[in-house]
TORTI-801528 format. One record per residue (C-alpha): y, z, x. Coordinates in pm, whole numbers, plus 50000, padded with zeros to 5 digits. Each point is the difference from the previous one (the first is absolute). Last residue first. Layout:
TORTI-801528
YZX;...
//
This chain:
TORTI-801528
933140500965847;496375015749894;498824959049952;500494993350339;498565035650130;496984993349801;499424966350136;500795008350354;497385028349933;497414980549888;500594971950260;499965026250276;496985010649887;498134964849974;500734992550285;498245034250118;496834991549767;500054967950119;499485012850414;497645023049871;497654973849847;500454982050253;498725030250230;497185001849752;498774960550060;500905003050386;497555028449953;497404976649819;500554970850208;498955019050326;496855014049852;499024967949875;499314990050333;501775025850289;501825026350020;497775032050070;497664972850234;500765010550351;500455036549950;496304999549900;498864980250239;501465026850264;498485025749801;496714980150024;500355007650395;500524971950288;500964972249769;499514964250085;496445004849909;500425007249622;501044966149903;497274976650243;498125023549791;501364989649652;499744962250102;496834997950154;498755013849611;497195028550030;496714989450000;500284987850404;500284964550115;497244990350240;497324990549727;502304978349811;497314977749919;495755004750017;497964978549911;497015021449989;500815038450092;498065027550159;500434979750343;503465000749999;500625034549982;502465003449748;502955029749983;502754986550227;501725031149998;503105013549778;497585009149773;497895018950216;500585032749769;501775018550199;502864973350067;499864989349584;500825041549963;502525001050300;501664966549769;499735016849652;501165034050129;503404976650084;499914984649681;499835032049829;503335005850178;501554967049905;499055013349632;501755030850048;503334984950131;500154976549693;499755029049806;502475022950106;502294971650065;499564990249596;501145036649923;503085000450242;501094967149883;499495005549607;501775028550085;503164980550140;500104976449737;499785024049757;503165019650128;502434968550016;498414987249645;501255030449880;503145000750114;500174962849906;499545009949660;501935035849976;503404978550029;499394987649678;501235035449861;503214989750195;500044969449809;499435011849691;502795024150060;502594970650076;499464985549646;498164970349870;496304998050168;497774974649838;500044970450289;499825033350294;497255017149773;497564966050038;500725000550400;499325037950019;496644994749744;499094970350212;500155020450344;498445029249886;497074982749873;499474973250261;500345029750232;496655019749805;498234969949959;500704995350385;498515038450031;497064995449809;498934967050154;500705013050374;497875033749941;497024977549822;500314978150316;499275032450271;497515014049734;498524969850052;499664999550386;499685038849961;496614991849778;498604972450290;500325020850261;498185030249885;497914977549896;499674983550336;499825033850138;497325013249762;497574975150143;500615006450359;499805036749927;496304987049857;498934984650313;501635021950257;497715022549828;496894975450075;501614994950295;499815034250124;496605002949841;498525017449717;
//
């Protein structure tokens, strides 16, 4: 087999690779929101039923947890977000072996031809990768952005409620302890 034979098939498990941490990256967020929406209705639900001081200072194990969850949830989506920029870095040297980052058509091998300067590989996502000197400077670049960004301002929300949240459970309990 040839080098770009192999370069061939890595290609091809590179965009899968790609395309499963992608999903596992939005499987991750789903769980872990179903998770907060969980914790945070079930604190909010036991602060209308609570009666006694106690119950409030049992309460205060909600927003704790929703503190901590938050924060996992993102550690764990970082670790996957940052793995699938990384397979689209191997992506991009792949698509650059490959000639696909090259005008591929010779004009005369083709009738009617259009688009035959532009490479196969979107003008857009290389214009993207050229202002970087190394893929770990591309890298860098794009840990907080798109979705990404909204997701951990997402979880540091979530944070941010579940200390309000706190320091309403324990004013409560401390109110009705007097």
């Amino acid at each position: 087999m040839t080098w770009k034979g192999n370069t061939l098939d890595l290609y091809k498990v590179v965009v899968d690779e790609e395309l499963k941490l992608i999903s596992m990256h939005q499987d991750r967020i789903k769980f872990f929101t179903g998770l907060l929406s969980g914790l945070v209705a079930g604190t909010v639900a036991g602060l209308f039923k609570s009666e006694y001081w106690y119950h409030y200072a049992l309460m205060g194990l909600g927003p704790v947890l929703i503190i901590v969850a938050c924060h996992i949830a993102e550690q764990s989506i970082f670790r996957l977000y940052q793995r699938f920029l990384e397979a689209v870095t191997v992506r991009a040297k792949l698509e650059q072996l490959l000639g696909m980052a090259e005008s591929p058509m010779e004009l005369d091998q083709v009738s009617d031809p259009y688009w035959a300067e532009e490479p196969i590989v979107a003008p857009r996502h290389l214009e993207s990768r050229k202002r970087y000197k190394t893929s770990g400077e591309w890298l860098q670049a794009h840990f907080d952005k798109g979705s990404h960004r909204w997701t951990i301002r997402l979880f540091r929300g979530g944070q941010a409620l579940g200390a309000v949240l706190l320091v309403l459970v324990s004013l409560l309990a401390w109110s009705k302890y007097q």
